[in-house]
Backbone as CSV, one residue per row, in Angstrom:
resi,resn,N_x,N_y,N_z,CA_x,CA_y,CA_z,C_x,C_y,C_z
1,UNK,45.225,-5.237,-4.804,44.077,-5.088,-3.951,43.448,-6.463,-3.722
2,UNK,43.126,-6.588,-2.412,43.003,-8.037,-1.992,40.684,-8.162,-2.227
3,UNK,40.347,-9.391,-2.731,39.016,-9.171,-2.554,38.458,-9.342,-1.649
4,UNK,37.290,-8.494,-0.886,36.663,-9.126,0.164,36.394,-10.292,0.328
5,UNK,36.323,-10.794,1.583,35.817,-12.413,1.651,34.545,-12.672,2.074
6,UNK,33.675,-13.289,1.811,31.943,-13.608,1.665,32.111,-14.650,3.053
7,UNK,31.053,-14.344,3.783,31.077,-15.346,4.894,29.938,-16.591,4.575
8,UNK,29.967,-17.454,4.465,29.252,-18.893,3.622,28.319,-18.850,4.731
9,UNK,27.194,-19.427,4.470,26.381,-19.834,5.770,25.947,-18.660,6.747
10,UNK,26.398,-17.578,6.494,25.470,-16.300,7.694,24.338,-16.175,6.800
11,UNK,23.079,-15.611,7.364,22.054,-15.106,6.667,22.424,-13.574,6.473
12,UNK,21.694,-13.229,5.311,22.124,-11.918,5.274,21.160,-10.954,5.665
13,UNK,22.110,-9.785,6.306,20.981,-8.766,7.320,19.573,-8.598,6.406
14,UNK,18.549,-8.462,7.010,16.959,-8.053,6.467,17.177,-6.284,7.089
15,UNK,15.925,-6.048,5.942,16.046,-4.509,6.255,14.918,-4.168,6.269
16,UNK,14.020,-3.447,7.684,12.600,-3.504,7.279,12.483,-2.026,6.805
17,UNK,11.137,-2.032,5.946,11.002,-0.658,5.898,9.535,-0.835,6.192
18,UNK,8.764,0.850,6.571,7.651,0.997,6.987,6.962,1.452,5.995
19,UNK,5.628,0.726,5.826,4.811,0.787,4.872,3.532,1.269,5.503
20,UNK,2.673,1.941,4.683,0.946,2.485,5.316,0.622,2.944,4.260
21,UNK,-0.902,2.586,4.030,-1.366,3.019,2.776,-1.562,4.821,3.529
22,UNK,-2.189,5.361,2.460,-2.229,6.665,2.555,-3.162,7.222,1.459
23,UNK,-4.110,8.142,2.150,-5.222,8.452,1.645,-4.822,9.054,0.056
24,UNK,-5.368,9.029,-1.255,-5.099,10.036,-2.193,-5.930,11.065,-2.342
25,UNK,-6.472,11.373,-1.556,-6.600,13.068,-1.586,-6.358,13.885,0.107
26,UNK,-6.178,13.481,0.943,-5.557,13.946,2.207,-4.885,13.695,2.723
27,UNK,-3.969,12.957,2.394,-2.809,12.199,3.108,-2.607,11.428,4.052
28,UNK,-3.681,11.363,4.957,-4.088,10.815,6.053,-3.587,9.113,5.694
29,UNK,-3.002,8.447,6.723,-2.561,7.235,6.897,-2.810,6.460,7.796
30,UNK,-3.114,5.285,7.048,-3.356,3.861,8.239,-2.790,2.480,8.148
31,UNK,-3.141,1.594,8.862,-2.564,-0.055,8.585,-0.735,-0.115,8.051
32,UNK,-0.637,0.892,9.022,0.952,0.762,8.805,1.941,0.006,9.573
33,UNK,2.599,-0.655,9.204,3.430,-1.726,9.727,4.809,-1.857,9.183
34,UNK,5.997,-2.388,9.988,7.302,-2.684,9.416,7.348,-4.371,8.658
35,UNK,8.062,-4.159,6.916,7.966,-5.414,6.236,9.451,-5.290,5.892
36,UNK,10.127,-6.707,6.220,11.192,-6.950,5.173,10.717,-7.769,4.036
37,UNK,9.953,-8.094,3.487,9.943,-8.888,2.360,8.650,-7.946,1.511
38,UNK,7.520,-8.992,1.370,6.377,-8.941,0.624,5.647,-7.689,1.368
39,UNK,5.105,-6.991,1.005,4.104,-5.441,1.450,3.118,-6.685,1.966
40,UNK,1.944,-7.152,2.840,0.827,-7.910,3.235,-0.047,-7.192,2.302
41,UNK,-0.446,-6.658,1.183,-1.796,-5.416,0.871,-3.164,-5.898,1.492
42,UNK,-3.336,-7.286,1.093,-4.251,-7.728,1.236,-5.132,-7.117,2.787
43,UNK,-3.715,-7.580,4.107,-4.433,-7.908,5.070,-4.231,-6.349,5.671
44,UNK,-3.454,-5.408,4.962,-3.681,-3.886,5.209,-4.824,-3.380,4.910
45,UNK,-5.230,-3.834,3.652,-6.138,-2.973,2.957,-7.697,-3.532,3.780
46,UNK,-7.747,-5.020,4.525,-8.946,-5.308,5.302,-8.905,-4.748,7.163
47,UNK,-7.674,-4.126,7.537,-7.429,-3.344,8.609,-7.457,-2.070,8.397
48,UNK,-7.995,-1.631,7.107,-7.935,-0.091,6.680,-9.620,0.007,6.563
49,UNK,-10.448,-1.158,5.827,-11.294,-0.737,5.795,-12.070,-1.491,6.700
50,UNK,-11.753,-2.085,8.060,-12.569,-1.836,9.045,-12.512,-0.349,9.780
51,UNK,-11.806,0.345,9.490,-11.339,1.693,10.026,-12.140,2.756,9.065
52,UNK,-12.785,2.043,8.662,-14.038,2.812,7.167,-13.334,3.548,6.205
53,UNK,-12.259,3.327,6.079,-11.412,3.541,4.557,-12.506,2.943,3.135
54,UNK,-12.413,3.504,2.445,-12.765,3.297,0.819,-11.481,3.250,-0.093
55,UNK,-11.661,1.952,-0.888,-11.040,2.138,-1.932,-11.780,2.245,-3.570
56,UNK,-10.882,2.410,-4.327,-11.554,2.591,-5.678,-10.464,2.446,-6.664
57,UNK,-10.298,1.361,-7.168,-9.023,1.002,-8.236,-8.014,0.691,-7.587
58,UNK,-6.590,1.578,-7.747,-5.402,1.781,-6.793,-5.461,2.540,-5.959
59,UNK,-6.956,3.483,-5.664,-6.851,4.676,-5.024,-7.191,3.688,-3.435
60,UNK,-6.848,4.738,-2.706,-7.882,4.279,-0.717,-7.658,5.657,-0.694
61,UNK,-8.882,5.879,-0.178,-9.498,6.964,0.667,-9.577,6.993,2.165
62,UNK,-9.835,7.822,3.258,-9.895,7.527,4.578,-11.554,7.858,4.931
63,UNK,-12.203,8.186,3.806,-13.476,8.178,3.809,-14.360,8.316,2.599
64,UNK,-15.390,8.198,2.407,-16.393,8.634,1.396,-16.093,9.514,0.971
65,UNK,-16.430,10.737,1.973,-16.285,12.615,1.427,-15.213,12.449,0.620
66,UNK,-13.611,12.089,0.876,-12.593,12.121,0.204,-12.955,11.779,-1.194
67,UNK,-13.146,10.137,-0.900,-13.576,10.028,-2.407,-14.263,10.615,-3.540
68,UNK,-15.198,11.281,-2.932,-16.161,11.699,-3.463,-15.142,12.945,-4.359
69,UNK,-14.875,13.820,-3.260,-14.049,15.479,-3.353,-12.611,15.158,-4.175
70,UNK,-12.224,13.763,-4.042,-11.072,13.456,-5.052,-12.064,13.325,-6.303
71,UNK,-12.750,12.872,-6.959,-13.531,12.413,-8.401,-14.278,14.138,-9.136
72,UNK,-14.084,15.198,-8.216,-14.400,16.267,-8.202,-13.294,17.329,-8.794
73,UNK,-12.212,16.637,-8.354,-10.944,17.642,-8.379,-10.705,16.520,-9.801
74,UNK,-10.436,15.864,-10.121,-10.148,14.920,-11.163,-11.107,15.415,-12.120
75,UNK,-12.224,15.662,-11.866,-13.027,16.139,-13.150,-12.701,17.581,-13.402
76,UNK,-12.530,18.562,-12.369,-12.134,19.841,-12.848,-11.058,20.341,-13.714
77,UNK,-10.423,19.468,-13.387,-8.442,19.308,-13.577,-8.173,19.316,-15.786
């Protein structure tokens, strides 16, 4: 069996995938964009919350109420 041969000098294909944060308690999604490398969080998470997203730790919310009604269900649980 013969080995494949490596082509020197091509770049190798990029593969984007689509990223968007997403609310944790409604699913609701925003600041989504295609990345081949590094996720941007930074400059998602300041295009999410001009869109009046909340965050809190690792969580984003797509609003207050959420937040609020997620810290509700977390305490019942």
């Amino acid at each position: 069996m013969s080995k494949p041969t490596t082509s020197k000098g091509k770049v190798p294909t990029r593969t984007l995938f689509w990223t968007e944060l997403v609310c944790s308690y409604c699913n609701e999604t925003t600041a989504g964009q295609y990345v081949a490398s590094k996720v941007p969080i930074r400059s998602m998470k300041l295009e999410a919350q001009r869109a009046g997203w909340v965050f809190e730790g690792v969580d984003a919310f797509c609003r207050e109420a959420h937040r609020q009604a997620w810290h509700e269900q977390q305490d019942t649980a």
